[in-house]
N, C-alpha and C positions, 0 to 999 in steps of 0.2 A: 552508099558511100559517095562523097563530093568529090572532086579532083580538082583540086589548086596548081595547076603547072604541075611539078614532081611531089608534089607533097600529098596528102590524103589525108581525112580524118576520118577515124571510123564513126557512123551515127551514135555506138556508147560509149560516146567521150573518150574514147582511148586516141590518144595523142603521137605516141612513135614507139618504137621500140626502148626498153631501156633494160635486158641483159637474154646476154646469146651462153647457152651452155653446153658444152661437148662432153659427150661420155668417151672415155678412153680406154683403148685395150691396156695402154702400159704409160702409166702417170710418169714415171720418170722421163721418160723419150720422150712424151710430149712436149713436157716442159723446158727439156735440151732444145727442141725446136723450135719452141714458138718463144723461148725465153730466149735461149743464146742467139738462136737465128736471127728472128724477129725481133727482137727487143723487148719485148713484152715484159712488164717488174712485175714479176707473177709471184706471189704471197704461197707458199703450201703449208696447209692446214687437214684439220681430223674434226669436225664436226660429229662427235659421238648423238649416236641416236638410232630411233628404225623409221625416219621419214623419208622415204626416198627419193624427195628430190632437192632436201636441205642437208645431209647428211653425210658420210663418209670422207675420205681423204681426197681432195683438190687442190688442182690450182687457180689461184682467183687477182684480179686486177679489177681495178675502177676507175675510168675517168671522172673527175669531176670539176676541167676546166669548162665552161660552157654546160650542156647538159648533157644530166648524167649520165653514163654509159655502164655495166658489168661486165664481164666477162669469166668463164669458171669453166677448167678442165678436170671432169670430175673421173677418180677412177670405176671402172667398172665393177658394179657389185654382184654380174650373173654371166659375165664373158661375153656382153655385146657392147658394141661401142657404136657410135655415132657415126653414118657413114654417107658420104654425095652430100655433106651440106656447102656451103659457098661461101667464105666472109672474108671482107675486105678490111684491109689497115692504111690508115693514109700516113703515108711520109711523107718527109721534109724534101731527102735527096733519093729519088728512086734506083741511082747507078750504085751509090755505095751500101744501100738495102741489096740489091742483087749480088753486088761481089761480096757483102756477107755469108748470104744464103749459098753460094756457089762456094765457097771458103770452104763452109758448115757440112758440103755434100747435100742440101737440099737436094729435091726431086724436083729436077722446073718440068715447068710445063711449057709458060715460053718467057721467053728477055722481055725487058722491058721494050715495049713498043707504045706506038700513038694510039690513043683513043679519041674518041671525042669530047673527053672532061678535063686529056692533062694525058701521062701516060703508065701502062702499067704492067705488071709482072706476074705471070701465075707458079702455083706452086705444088704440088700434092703432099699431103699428110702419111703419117704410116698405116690410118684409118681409112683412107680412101676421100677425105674432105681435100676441098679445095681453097688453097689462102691465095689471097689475091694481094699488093699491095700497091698503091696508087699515089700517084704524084697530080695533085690538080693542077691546071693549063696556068 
């Protein structure tokens, strides 16, 4: 692997990420979360099938201002859910992101504070994952 200042490409041609998926203990709550909290225009669907990692009832969103992005909160099909991952959302105004989530009864972790990109806010999930949301400088 090369290292470009922050950037990487991996040697096979793989370029960036482009979709993050959480398994969830309880599809509804999630989606009160990351949807009402967070904002997220989360789509819920039923992808009928037995593949298990394109399949069953989610919630899903896509950026496709710039490049592409996913995202999909899928329910759990065996009682385990996704748990200690880390994902960040960039906002516009990081204070009234926070007095939402504090509105909502989120679980902070901490207020929004400085970082070295701009600044930002953590959050815990009912899974144990951590959302982060960021304001750049």
């Amino acid at each position: 692997m090369r290292r470009t200042g922050h950037s990487a490409r991996v040697s096979n041609n793989i370029d960036r990420l482009v979709t993050v998926v959480l398994t969830v203990s309880d599809l509804d709550r999630a989606v009160k979360l990351y949807g009402d909290v967070f904002g997220l225009e989360l789509h819920i669907d039923d992808h009928q099938g037995d593949d298990p990692w394109t399949s069953g009832r989610h919630a899903a969103t896509s950026w496709t201002n710039g490049a592409f992005m996913h995202f999909a909160l899928y329910e759990t099909k065996d009682g385990t859910a996704t748990t200690g991952a880390q994902i960040a959302f960039l906002v516009a105004d990081i204070e009234s992101a926070h007095q939402r989530a504090l509105t909502a009864g989120a679980e902070v972790l901490h207020a929004p504070k400085p970082q070295p990109w701009g600044r930002s806010a953590r959050y815990r999930d009912e899974d144990g994952n951590i959302i982060e949301l960021t304001q750049s400088a």
